[in-house]
C-alpha positions as CSV (number, residue, x, y, z in Angstrom):
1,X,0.0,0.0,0.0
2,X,1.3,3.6,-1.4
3,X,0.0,6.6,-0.2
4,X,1.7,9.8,-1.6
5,X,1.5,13.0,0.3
6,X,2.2,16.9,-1.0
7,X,2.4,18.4,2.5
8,X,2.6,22.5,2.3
9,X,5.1,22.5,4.9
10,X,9.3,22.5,5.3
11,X,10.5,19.6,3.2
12,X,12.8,18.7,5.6
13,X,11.6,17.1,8.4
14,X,8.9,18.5,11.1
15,X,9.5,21.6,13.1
16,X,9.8,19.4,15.9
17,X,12.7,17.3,15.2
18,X,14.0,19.7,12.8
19,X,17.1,21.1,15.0
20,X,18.3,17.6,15.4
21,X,18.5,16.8,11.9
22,X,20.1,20.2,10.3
23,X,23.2,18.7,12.0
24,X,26.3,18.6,9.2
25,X,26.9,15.1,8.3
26,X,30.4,14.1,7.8
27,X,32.0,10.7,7.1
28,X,28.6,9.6,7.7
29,X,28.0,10.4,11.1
30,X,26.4,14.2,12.3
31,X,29.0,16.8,13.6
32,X,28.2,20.1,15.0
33,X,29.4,20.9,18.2
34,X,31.2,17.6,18.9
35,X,29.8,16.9,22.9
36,X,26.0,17.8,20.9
37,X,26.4,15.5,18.2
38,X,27.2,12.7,20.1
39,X,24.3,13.1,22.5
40,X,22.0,13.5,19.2
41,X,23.2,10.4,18.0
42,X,23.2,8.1,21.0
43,X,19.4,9.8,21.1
44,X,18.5,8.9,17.6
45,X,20.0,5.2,17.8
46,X,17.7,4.6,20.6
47,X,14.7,5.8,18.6
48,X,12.4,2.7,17.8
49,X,12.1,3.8,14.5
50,X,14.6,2.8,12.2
51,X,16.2,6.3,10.4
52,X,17.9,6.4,7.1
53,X,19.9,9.1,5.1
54,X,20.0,8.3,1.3
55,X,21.8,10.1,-1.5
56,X,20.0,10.0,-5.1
57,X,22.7,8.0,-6.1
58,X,21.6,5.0,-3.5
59,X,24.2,5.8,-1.3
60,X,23.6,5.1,2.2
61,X,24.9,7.7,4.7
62,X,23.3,7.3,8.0
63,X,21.7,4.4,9.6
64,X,20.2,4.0,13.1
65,X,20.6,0.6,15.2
66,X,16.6,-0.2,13.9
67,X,17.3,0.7,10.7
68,X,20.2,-1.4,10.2
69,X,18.3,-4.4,11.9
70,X,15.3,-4.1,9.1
71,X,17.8,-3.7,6.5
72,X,19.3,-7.5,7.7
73,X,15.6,-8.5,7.5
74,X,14.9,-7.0,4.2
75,X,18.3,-8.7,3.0
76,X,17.9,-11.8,4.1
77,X,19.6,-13.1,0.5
78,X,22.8,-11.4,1.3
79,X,22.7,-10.5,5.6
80,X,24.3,-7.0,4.9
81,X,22.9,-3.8,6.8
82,X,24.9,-1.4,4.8
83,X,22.9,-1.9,1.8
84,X,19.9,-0.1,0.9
85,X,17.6,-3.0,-0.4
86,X,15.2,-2.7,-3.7
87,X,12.1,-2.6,-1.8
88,X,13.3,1.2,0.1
89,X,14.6,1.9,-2.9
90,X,11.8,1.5,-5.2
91,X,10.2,4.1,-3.1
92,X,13.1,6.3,-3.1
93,X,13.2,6.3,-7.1
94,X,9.4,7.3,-7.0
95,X,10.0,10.3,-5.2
96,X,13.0,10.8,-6.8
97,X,10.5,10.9,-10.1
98,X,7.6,13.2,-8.3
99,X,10.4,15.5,-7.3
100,X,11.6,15.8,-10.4
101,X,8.5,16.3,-12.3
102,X,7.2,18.5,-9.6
103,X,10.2,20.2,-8.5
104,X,8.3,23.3,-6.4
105,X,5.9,20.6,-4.3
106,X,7.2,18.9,-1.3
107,X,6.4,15.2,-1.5
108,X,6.0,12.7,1.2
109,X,5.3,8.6,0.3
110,X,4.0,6.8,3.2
111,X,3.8,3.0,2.5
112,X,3.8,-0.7,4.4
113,X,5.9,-3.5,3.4
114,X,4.8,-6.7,4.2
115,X,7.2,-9.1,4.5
116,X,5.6,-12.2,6.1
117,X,1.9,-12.7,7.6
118,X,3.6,-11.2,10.9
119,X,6.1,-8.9,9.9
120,X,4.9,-5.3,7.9
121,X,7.2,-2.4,7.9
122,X,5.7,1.1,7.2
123,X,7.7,3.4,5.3
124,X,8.3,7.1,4.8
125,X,10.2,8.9,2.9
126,X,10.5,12.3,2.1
127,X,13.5,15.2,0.5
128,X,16.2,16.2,2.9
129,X,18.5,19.1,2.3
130,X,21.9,18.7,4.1
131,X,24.6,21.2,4.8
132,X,27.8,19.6,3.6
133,X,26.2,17.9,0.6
134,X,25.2,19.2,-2.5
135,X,22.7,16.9,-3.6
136,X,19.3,16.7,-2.0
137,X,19.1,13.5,0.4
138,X,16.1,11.0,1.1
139,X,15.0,10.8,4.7
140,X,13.4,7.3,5.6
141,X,11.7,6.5,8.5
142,X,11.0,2.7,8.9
143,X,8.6,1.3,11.8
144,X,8.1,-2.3,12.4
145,X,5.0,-2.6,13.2
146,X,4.9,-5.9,15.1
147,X,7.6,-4.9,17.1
148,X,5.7,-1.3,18.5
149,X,2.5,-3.8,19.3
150,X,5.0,-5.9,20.9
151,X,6.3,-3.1,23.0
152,X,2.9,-2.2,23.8
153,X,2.5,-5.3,24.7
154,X,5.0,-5.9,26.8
155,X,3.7,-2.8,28.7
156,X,0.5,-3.9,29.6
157,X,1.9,-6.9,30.3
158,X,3.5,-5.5,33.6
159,X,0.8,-3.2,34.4
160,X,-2.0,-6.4,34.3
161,X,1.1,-8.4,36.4
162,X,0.7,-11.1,34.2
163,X,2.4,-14.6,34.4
164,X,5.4,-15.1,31.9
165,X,3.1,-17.8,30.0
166,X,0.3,-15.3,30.4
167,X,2.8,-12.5,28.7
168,X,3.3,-15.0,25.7
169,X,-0.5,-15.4,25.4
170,X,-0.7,-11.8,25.3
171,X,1.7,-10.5,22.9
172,X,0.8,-13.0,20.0
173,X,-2.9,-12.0,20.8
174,X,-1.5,-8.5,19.8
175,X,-0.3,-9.3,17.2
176,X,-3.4,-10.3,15.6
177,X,-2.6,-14.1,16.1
178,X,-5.9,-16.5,16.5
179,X,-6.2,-18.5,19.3
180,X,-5.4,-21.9,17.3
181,X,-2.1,-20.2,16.1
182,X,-1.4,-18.9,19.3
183,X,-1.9,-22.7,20.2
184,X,0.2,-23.8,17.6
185,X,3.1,-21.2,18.5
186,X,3.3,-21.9,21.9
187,X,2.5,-25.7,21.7
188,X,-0.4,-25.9,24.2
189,X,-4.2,-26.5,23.5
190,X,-6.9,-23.8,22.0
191,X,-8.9,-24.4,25.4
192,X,-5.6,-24.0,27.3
193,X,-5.2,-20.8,25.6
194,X,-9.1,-19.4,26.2
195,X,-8.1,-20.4,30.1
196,X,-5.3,-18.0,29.8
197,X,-7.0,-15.5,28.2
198,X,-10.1,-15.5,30.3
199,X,-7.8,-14.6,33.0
200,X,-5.6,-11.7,31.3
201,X,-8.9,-10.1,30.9
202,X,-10.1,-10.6,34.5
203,X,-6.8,-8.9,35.3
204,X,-6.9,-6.4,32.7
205,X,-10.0,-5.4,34.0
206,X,-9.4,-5.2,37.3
207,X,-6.3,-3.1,36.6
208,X,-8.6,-0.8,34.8
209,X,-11.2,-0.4,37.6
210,X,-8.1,0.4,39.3
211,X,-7.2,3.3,37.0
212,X,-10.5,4.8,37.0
213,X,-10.9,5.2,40.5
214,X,-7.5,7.2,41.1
């Protein structure tokens, strides 16, 4: 699934995260102020979305920790993390094309990915304009989407205080799983798994009710 946006706004990034990413990039990490540019980057390879910087020419600049895990999973033929793989850049060469037959609009193409039943990756990409390169960049933002539900997950998890068997009920529930594949993937019963789920619900309510009344 494609969705293109023309966004009247900075066609950068949002004003929001925009002083972290006018940054110079050199030898493909960001300088500024050196003590800065380290804290930015530790900040941004934390981010749970993957972030990528790519030249028009395919050339991969920057790459968070997320980003370079995806990239593995996207390249499964081959195992590399350096390499931007066709999928990404598919999209990139259609904005490259909207850009260059629109050249005054700022374009942004949101997209998913979906690599398995289990696995989708949504996709952004939009022009990025950086101060020691000529050429405009690409900006890609990359979100596994599984793995924020299983983050959630794991959340609610702890706040329902859920056994550890429990938590694996839970997060393939998340996930969208039926309870005959959640079943199959943990190799217990469907009732066993309706017995567990009955009573993540009790708890979930009663956590709620909790909630509410504070």
């Amino acid at each position: 699934m494609m969705v293109m946006q023309n966004p009247n706004q900075n066609n950068a990034i949002p004003a929001t995260k925009r002083s972290d990413f006018q940054l110079k990039l050199s030898n493909s990490s960001f300088s500024q102020n050196h003590e800065q540019s380290d804290l930015v980057q530790e900040g941004i390879e934390e981010l749970i979305d993957g972030i990528l910087i790519i030249t028009a020419h395919r050339e991969l600049i920057y790459a968070n920790g997320n980003a370079r895990r995806i990239l593995r999973l996207l390249n499964q033929d081959m195992k590399r993390s350096h390499k931007v793989s066709g999928e990404i850049w598919h999209i990139c060469q259609f904005l490259i094309g909207s850009r260059s037959l629109f050249p005054e609009q700022n374009w942004q193409i949101n997209c998913e990915i979906f690599i398995d039943d289990s696995t989708a990756m949504q996709v952004m990409a939009r022009c990025l304009k950086l101060a020691t390169i000529e050429q405009n960049c690409l900006l890609i933002t990359l979100k596994d989407k599984y793995q924020t539900i299983k983050n959630i997950a794991v959340v609610e998890a702890k706040d329902y205080n859920l056994t550890n068997r429990e938590k694996e009920v839970w997060l393939l529930h998340r996930a969208k799983y039926t309870y005959k594949q959640i079943a199959s993937e943990l190799y217990i019963t469907p009732n066993t798994v309706k017995k567990h789920m009955r009573s993540i619900h009790s708890k979930q309510k009663y956590t709620l009710s909790i909630k509410d009344e504070v």
